[in-house]
BALOBA-1460 file (C-alpha; in Angstrom, 3 decimals):
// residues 166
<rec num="1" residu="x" x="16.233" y="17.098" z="23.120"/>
<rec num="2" residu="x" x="12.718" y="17.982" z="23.252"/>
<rec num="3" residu="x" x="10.000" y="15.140" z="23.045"/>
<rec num="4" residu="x" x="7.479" y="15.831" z="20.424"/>
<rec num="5" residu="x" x="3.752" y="13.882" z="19.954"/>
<rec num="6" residu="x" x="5.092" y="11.630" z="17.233"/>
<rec num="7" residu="x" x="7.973" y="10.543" z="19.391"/>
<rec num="8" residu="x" x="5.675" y="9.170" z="21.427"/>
<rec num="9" residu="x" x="2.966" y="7.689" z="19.036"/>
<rec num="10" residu="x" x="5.453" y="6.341" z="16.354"/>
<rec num="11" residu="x" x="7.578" y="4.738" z="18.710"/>
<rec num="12" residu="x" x="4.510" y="2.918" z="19.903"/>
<rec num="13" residu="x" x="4.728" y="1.155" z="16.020"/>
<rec num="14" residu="x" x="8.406" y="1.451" z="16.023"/>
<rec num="15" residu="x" x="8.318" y="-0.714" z="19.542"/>
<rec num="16" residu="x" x="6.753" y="-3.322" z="17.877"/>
<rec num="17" residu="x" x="8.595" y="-3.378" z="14.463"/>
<rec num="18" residu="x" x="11.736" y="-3.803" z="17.044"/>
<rec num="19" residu="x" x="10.458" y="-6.490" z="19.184"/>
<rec num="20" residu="x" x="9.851" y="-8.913" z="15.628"/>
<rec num="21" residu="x" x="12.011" y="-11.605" z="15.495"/>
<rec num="22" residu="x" x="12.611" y="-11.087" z="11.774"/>
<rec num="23" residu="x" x="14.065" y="-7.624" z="12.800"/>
<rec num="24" residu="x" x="17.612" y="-6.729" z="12.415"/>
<rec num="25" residu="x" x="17.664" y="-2.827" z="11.684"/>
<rec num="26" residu="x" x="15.953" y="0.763" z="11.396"/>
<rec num="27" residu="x" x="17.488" y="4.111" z="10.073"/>
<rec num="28" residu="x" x="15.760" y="7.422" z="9.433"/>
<rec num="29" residu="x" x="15.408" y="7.599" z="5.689"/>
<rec num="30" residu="x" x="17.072" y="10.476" z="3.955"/>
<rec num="31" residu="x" x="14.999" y="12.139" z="1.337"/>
<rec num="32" residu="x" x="16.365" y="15.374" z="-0.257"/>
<rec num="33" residu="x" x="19.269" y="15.160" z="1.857"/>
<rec num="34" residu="x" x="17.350" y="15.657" z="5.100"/>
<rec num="35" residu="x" x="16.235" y="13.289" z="7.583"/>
<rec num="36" residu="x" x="12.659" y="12.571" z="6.858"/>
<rec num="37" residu="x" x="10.763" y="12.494" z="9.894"/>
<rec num="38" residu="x" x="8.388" y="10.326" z="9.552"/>
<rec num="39" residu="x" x="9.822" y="7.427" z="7.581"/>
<rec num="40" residu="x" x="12.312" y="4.790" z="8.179"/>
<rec num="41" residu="x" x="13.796" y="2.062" z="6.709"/>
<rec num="42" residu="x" x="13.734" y="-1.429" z="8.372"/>
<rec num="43" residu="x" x="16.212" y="-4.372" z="7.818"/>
<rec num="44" residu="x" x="17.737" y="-2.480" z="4.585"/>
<rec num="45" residu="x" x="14.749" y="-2.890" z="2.474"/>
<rec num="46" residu="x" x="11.439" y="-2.104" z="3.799"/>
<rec num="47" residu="x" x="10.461" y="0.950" z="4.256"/>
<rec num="48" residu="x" x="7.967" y="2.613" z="6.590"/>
<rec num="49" residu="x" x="5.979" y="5.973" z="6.434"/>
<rec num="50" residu="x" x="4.145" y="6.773" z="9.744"/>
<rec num="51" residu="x" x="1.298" y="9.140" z="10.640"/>
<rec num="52" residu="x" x="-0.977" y="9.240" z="13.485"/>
<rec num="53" residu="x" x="-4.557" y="10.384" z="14.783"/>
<rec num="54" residu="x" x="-4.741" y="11.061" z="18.657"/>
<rec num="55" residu="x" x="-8.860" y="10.337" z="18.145"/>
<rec num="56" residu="x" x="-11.548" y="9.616" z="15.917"/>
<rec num="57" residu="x" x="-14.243" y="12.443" z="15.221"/>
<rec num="58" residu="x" x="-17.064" y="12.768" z="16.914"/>
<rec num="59" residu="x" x="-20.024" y="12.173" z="14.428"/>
<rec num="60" residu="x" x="-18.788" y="9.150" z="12.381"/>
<rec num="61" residu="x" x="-16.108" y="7.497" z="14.744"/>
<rec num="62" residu="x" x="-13.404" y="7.801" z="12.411"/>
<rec num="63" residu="x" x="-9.728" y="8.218" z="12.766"/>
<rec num="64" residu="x" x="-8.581" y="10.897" z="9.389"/>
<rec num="65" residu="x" x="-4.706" y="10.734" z="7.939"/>
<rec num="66" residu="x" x="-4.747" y="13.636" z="6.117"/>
<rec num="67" residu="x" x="-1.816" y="13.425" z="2.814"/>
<rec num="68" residu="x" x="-1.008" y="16.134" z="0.824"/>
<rec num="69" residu="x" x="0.884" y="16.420" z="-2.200"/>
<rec num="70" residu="x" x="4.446" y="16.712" z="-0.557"/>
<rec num="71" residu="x" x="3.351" y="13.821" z="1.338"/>
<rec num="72" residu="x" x="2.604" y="11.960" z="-1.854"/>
<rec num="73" residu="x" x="5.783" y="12.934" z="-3.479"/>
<rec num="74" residu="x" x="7.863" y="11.532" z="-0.389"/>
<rec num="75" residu="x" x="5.788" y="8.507" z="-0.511"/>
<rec num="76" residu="x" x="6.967" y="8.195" z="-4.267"/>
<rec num="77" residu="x" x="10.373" y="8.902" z="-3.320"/>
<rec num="78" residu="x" x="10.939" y="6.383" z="-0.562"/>
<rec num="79" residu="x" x="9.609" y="3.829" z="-2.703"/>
<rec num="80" residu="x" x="11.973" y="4.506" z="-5.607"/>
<rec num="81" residu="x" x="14.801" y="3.605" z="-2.630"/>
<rec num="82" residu="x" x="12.967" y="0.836" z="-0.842"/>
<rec num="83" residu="x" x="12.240" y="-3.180" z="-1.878"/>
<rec num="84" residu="x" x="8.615" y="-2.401" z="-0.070"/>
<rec num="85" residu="x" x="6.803" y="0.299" z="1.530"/>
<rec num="86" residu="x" x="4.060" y="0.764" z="4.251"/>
<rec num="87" residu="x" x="2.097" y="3.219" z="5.746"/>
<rec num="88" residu="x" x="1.779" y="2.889" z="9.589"/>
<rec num="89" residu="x" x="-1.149" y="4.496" z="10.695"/>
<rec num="90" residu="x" x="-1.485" y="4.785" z="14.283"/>
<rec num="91" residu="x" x="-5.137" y="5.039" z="16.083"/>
<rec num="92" residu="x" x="-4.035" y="6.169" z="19.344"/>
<rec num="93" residu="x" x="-7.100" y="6.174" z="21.542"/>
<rec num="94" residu="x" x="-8.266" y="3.136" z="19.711"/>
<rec num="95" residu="x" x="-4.785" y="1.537" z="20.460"/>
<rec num="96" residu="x" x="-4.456" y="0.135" z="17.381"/>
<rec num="97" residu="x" x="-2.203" y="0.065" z="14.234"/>
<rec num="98" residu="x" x="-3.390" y="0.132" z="10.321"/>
<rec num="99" residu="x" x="-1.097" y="-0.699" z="8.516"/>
<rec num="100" residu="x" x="-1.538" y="-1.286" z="4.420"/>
<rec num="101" residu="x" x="0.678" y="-1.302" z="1.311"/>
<rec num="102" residu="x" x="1.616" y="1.796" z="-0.887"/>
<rec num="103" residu="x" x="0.051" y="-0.161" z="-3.317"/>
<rec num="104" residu="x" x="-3.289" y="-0.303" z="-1.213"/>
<rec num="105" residu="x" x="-3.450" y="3.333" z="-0.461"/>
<rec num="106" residu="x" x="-2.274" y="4.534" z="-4.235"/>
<rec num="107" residu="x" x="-5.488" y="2.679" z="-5.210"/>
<rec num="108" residu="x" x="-7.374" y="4.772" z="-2.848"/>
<rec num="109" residu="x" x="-5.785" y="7.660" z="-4.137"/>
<rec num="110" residu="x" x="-6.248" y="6.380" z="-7.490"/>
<rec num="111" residu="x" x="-10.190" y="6.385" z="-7.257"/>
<rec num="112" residu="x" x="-10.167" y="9.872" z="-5.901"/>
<rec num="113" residu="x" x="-8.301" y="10.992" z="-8.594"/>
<rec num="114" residu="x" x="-10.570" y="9.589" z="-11.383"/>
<rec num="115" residu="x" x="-13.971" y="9.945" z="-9.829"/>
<rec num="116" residu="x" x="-13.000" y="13.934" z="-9.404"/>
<rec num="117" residu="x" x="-11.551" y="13.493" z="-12.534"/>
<rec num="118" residu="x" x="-8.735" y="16.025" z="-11.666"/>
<rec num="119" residu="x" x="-5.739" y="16.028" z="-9.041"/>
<rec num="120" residu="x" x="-6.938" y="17.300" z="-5.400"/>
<rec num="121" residu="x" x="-4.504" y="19.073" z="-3.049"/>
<rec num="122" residu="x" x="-5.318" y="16.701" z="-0.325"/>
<rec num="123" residu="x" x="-6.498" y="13.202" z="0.579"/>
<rec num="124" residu="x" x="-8.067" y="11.972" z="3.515"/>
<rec num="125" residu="x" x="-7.860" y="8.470" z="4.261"/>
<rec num="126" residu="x" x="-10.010" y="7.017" z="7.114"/>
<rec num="127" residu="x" x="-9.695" y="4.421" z="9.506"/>
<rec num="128" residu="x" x="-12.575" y="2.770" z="11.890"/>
<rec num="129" residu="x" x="-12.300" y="0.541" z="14.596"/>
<rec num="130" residu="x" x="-15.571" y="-1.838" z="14.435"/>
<rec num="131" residu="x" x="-15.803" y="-3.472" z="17.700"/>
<rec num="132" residu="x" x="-14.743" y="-6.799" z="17.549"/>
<rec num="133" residu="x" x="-14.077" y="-6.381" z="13.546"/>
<rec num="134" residu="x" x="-11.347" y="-5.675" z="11.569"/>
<rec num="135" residu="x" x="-10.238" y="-2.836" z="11.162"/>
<rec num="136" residu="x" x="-11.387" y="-0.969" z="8.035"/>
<rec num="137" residu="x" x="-9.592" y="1.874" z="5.591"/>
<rec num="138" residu="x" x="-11.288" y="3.644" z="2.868"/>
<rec num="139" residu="x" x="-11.887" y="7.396" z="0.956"/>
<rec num="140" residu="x" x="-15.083" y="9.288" z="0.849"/>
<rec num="141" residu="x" x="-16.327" y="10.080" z="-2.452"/>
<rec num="142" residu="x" x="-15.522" y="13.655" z="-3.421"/>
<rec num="143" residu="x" x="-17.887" y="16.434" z="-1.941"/>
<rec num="144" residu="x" x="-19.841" y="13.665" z="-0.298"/>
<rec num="145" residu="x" x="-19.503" y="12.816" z="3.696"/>
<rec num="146" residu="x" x="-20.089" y="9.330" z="4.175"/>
<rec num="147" residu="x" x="-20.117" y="8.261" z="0.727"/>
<rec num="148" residu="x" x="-17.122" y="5.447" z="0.378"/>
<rec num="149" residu="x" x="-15.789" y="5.127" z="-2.416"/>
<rec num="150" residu="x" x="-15.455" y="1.726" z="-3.533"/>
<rec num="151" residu="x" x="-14.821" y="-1.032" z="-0.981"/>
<rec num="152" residu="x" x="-13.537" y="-0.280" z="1.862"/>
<rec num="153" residu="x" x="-10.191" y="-2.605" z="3.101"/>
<rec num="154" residu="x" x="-10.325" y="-4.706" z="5.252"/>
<rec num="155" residu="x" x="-7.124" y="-5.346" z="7.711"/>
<rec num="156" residu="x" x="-6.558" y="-7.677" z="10.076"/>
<rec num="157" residu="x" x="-5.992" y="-6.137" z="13.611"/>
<rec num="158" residu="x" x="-2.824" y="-8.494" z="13.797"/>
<rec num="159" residu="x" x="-1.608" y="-7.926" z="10.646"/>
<rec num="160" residu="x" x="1.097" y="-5.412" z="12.096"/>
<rec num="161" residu="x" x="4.278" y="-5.752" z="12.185"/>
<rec num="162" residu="x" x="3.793" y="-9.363" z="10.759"/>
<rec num="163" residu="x" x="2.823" y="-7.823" z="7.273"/>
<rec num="164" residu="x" x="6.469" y="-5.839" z="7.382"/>
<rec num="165" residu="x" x="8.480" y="-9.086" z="6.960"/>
<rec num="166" residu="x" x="6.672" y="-11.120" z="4.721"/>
């Protein structure tokens, strides 16, 4: 079988989600009667929707998860099936993991949405590594490069895979 990128950088989450001791199982999740790539389901509830950025760009130092609609509609999906659901978000060269609730980035998504007033057929969500912060997660306002809208949240460099089995 051929190895692919996100073999490599979700299984750097999926390591740790395995090595809890609250952990018990993981299965692809099926959505439309295919194997979705890049979700999973963990101990038979919680589910888990990864995505990764190999590096931040150069002029702002920020790691961009790029969702488009199909992504949001799986996203919708998988939490009709699941008790809970989380995006992973892997900073590779940063070596780090953001993770936050669907409910966390539907706000995000949210404030797009109503400060454009109208649906968009992307959103970028980005992630920065502060040195010796927290990490932080947060939207640009619409037409407007570094412009965030609202707060930005703030997450806990340990809070992953901890956050999982609350």
């Amino acid at each position: 079988m051929k190895i692919h990128d996100d073999h490599f950088y979700h299984g750097a989450a999926l390591i740790q989600i395995a090595e809890h001791k609250q952990f018990t199982a993981i299965n692809a999740l099926n959505l439309r009667g295919e194997k979705h790539r890049n979700a999973y389901l963990i101990n038979d509830r919680i589910g888990v929707f990864l995505k990764y950025c190999v590096k931040p760009n150069r002029s702002y130092k920020e790691y961009t998860f790029t969702f488009s609609l199909d992504h949001l509609r799986s996203l919708e999906q998988i939490r009709s099936k699941v008790g809970v659901l989380f995006l992973v978000l892997v900073c590779v060269k940063g070596r780090e993991i953001c993770c936050l609730t669907y409910q966390e980035f539907s706000t995000f998504v949210e404030m797009r949405r109503a400060y454009k007033g109208e649906e968009e057929n992307q959103y970028v969500l980005k992630i920065t590594i502060p040195k010796g912060k927290s990490i932080r997660a947060y939207v640009d306002a619409p037409g407007q490069k570094k412009t965030i809208l609202g707060d930005p949240i703030v997450v806990a460099r340990n809070r992953f895979p901890n956050v999982l089995f609350e």
